[in-house]
Structures are given as structure tokens and as C-alpha cells.
C-alpha positions in Angstrom: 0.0 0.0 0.0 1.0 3.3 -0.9 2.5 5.4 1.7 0.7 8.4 2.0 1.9 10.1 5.2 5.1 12.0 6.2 7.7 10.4 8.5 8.2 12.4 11.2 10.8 12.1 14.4 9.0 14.0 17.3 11.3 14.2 20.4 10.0 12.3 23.4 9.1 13.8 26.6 11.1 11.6 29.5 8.6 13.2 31.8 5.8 11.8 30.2 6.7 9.1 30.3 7.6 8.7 33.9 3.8 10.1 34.7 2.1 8.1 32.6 4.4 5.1 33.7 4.1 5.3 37.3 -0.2 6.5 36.7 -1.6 4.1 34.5 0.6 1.4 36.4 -0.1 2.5 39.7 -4.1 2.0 38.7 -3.7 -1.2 37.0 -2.1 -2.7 40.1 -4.3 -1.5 42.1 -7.1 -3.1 40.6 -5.1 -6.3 40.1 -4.5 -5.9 43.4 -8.2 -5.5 44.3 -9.1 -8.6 42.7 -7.2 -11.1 45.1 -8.5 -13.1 47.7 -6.7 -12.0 50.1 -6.9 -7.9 49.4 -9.9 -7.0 48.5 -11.2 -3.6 47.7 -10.5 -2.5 51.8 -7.1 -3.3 51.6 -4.7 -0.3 52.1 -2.5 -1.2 49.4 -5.2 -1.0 47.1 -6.2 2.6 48.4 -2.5 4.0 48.3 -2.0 2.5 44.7 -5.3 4.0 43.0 -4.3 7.5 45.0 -1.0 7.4 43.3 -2.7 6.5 40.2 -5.0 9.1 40.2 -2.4 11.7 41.1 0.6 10.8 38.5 -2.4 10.2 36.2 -3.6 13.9 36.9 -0.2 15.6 36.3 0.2 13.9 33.3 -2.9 14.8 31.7 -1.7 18.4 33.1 1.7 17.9 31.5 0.1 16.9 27.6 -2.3 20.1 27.8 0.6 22.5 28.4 3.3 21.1 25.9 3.9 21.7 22.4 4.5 18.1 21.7 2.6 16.3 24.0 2.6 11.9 24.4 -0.8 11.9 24.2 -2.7 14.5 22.7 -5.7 15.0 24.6 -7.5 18.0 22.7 -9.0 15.0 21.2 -11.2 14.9 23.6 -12.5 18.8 22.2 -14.4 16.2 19.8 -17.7 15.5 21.2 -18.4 12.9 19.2 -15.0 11.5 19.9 -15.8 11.7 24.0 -18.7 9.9 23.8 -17.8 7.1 21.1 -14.5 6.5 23.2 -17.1 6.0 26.3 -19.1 3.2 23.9 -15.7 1.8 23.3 -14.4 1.6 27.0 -17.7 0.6 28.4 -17.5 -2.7 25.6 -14.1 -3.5 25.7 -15.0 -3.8 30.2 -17.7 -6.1 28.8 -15.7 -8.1 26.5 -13.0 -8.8 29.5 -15.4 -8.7 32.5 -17.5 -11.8 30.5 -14.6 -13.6 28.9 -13.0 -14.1 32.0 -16.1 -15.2 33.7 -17.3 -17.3 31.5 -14.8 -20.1 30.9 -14.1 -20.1 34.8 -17.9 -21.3 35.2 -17.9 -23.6 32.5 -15.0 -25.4 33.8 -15.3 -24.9 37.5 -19.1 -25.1 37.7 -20.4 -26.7 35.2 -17.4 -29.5 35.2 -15.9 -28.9 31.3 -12.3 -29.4 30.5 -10.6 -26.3 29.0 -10.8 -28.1 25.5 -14.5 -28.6 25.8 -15.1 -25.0 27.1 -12.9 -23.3 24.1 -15.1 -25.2 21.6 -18.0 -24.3 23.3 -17.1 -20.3 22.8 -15.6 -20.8 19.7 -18.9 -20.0 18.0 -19.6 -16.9 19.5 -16.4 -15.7 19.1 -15.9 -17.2 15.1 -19.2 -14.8 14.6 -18.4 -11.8 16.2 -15.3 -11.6 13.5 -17.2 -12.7 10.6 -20.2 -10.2 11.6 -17.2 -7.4 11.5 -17.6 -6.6 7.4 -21.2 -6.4 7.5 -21.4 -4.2 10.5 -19.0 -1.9 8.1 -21.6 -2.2 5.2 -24.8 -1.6 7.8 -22.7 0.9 9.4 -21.9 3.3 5.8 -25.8 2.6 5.4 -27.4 3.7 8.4 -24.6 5.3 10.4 -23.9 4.2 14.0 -27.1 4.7 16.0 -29.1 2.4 14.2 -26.2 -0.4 15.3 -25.0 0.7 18.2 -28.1 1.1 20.2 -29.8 -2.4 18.9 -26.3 -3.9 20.1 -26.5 -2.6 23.6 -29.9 -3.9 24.0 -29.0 -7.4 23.0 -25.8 -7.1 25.0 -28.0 -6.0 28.5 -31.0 -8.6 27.4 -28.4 -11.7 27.4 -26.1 -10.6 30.3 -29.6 -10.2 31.8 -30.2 -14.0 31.3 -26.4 -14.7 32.6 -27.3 -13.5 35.8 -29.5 -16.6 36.3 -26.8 -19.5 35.6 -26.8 -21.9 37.7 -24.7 -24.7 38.3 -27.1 -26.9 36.8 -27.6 -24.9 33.4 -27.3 -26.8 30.3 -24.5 -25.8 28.2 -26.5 -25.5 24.8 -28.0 -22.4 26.4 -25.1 -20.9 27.6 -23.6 -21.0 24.1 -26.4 -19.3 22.8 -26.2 -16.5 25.3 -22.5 -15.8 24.2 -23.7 -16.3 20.4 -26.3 -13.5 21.5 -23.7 -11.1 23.3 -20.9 -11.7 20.7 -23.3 -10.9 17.9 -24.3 -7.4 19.9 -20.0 -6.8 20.4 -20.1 -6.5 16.9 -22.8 -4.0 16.4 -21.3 -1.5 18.8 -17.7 -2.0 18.6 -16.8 -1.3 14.7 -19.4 0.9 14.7 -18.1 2.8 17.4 -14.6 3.3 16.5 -15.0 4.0 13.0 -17.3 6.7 14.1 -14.7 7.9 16.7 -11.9 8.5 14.4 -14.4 10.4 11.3 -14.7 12.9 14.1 -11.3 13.9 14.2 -9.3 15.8 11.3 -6.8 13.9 9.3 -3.8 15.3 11.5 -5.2 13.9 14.9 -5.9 10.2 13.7 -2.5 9.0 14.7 -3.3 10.6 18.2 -7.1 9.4 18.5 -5.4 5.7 17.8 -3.3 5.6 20.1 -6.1 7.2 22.8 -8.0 4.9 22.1 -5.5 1.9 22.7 -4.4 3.0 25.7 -7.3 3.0 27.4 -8.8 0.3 25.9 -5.8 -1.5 27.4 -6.0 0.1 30.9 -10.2 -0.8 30.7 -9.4 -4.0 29.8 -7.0 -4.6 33.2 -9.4 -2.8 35.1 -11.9 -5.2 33.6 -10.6 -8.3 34.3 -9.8 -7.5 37.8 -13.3 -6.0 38.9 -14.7 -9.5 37.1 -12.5 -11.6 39.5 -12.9 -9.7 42.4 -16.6 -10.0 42.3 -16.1 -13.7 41.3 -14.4 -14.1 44.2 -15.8 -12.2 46.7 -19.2 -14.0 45.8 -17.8 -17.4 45.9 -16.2 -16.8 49.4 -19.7 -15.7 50.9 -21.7 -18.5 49.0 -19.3 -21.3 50.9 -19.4 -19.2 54.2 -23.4 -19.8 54.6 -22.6 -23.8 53.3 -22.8 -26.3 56.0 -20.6 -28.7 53.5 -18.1 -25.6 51.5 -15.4 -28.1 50.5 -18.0 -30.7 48.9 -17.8 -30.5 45.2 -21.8 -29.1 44.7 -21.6 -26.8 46.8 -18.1 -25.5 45.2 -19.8 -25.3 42.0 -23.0 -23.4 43.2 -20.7 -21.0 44.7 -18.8 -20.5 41.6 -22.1 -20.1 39.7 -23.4 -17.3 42.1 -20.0 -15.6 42.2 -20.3 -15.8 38.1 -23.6 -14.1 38.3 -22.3 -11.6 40.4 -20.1 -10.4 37.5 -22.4 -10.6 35.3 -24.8 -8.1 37.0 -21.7 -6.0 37.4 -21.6 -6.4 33.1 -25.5 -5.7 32.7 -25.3 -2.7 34.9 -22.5 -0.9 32.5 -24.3 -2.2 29.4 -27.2 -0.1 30.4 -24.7 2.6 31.2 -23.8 2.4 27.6 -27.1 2.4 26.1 -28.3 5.8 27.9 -24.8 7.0 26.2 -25.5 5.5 23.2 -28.5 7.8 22.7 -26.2 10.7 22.3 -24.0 9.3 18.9 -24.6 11.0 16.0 -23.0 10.0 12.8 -20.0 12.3 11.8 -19.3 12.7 8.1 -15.6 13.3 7.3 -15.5 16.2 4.5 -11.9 17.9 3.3 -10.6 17.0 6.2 -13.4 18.7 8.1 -15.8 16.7 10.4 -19.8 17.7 10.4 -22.3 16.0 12.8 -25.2 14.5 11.4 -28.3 12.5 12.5 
């Protein structure tokens, strides 16, 4: 493919760097930290981390607004189509991890699969939510993003509402249907959404709305999986406490189920979150380099 951009060599900022280094990792292992057994979300360690976090994270958000050449250019966020599509994006990615990390510890743990049987089992899902990805692109030129992305939170909330009663008794041709049904609503607000996030911006700030929208995407997605296991956890621990029998294998994998439905309540609650934002997308048509908002 033909090259159609200038190299450039920007210099680096060393004190970005440090800030963002020390923030976004101060956060993550926080988090990570929150989802252990033996931490939990009132451990001080976990408190001190996320303060740090929030701090470096603060000052270095300070630090990209006030330099010419900043690490991450934030006037991105000027866009307001931009804001809210990169809310849709964050909001499914916590989805996508939060369930995926769920989903094959129940299967195997409560429901009594081996890892071999519980890949095949999501491989459908999962196989569809890639193939989908073309004609999402062709519905999304079409109709533009509203018309997908709303539809796709409301399947996403409607089978994350039916996750919430698994039991460790549920047969598992239903729950591959329910993760054929959430993949299938992935699809129609993902692509959707980040198509729509970078038409917002002008030509010279793509590079810079990419890698926005990486980062935090990759942040979300460690924030993700360690709320999901916390709440796994943490659910699990107070199902065996009211057990008369908590090391007998039943009761292990009712407890495992209820902690699952835990995080999938967690799931369905920021799925509605992102429905009541996706009511605010508008498609944005990209014209000489100049963005215009339509309906």
C-alpha cells in the first residue's frame, strides 16, 4: 500500500513518560491488586495504589495540555463525538473482558468442562463476532452508528440479563447461545463505534485518537478483568461461608455459579450505562478534512 503520510521524528518527553508510567501502572495494580482473595477492595494497598494512580495520572494529563509536543494529545477529547464514542468503546471492551474471563471459569469450575471442551463451546460466538465485522462496516456506511450501536447494547443488556441466572445446573447449549447472542451485539457497537470515533477527528489527529484509544482500551481491559475476578471471588467466598458442607464438590460449584452471576450483574449494569450513552451518537461525516455532525 502506498504510503501516504510524512515520517516524522518527534522528540520524546522523558517526563511523560515517567507520569504516565508510574499513573496508568499505579491503577492497573491497584485493581489487580483489588481482585485477590486476600486484598480485597479495603485493603490499604489498594487505596494507596489508586491515589497514586490518580495523582501521577492527573499531572500527566496536566503535562500533555501545556506542551507543544505532548505523548498523548488530549485536545481530542475537544471532539464530542469522539468523547462519547470513546465512552461506547471503553464501556465494551469492560464487557468483552469482564464476561470472557467469567465465562470459561464457570464452564469449567461449575459446570465441570475441561478447557478443550469450554474453548469449543465459545468458539462460535467468538468465530461470529469476527465474521459479523464486514457487514457491521456495510450496515454501518448505510445507516450510520445509532441504528447499530443502540440495537447492540440492547441485545448485549437482554443476554447478560439471562447470565445473571446461571446456575450450576444450566445446560451448556444455552449458555452458548447466550455468548452467540452477546458476541453478535459486540459486533454492532464496537466497529461501529470506533469507526465513528476517528471520522470525528481531522486527518492530523488520527494518529493521536489511535493511540487514545489503545491506551485506554488496554487500561479498561486490566481494570476489567480485575473487577470480574474480584466480584467472582468475593461471591464465591460468601456463598461457601453460609454452606454447611463448602469443601463438597456441589456446593463449590454453586458457589462458583453465584459468584459468576455476580459479575455478570456488574456487566449488565455498564451495558445499560452504555445504552443511555449510546443515545447521544450522532454519525459524523468526514469532508476535506473537516468533520460535520449528522443524524
Amino acid at each position: 500500500m502506498e504510503n501516504v503520510t510524512k515520517r516524522t521524528k518527534p522528540p520524546i518527553d522523558l517526563l511523560s513518560i515517567v507520569l504516565s508510567t508510574l499513573g496508568f501502572g499505579s491503577v492497573v495494580f491497584g485493581f489487580s491488586k483489588a481482585g485477590e482473595a486476600e486484598a480485597g477492595w479495603t485493603s490499604m494497598a489498594v487505596t494507596v495504589f489508586l491515589l497514586i494512580g490518580i495523582v501521577f495520572l492527573a499531572l500527566f494529563a496536566l503535562r500533555q495540555l501545556t506542551i507543544r509536543q505532548p505523548l498523548l494529545n488530549l485536545s481530542v477529547f475537544r471532539y464530542p463525538m469522539f468523547t462519547v464514542g470513546q465512552s461506547i468503546i471503553l464501556i465494551g471492551m469492560l464487557i468483552i473482558v469482564s464476561s470472557m474471563i467469567i465465562l470459561p471459569i464457570y464452564l469449567q469450575n461449575s459446570l465441570k468442562f475441561s478447557a478443550f471442551t469450554t474453548g469449543l463451546l465459545l468458539l462460535p460466538g467468538s468465530a461470529l463476532n469476527g465474521i459479523l465485522s464486514p457487514s457491521m462496516g456495510r450496515l454501518f456506511d448505510k445507516h450510520g452508528p445509532k441504528r447499530l450501536v443502540i440495537p447492540g447494547f440492547l441485545v448485549i443488556a437482554s443476554t447478560l440479563g439471562f447470565y445473571c441466572w446461571i446456575t450450576a445446573s444450566s445446560s451448556a447449549g444455552w449458555i452458548v447461545a447466550l455468548h452467540i447472542g452477546l458476541m453478535v451485539g459486540i459486533s454492532m457497537v464496537m466497529m461501529p463505534a470506533q469507526t465513528n470515533v476517528l471520522n470525528q477527528l481531522p486527518p492530523a489527529l488520527h494518529p493521536h485518537g489511535t493511540a487514545v484509544m489503545s491506551t485506554l482500551q488496554q487500561v479498561t481491559g486490566a481494570i476489567g478483568t480485575a473487577i470480574a475476578v474480584s466480584l467472582l471471588s468475593q461471591g464465591t467466598g460468601a456463598r461457601l461461608q453460609d454452606s454447611m458442607l463448602p469443601n463438597s464438590l456441589d456446593r463449590m460449584a454453586d458457589a462458583i455459579a453465584f459468584g459468576s452471576r455476580n459479575a455478570f450483574f456488574f456487566s449488565l449494569i455498564v451495558s445499560i450505562i452504555g445504552l443511555i450513552i449510546a443515545i447521544f451518537i450522532r454519525r459524523v461525516v468526514v469532508c476535506d478534512g473537516f468533520s460535520n455532525d449528522v443524524q
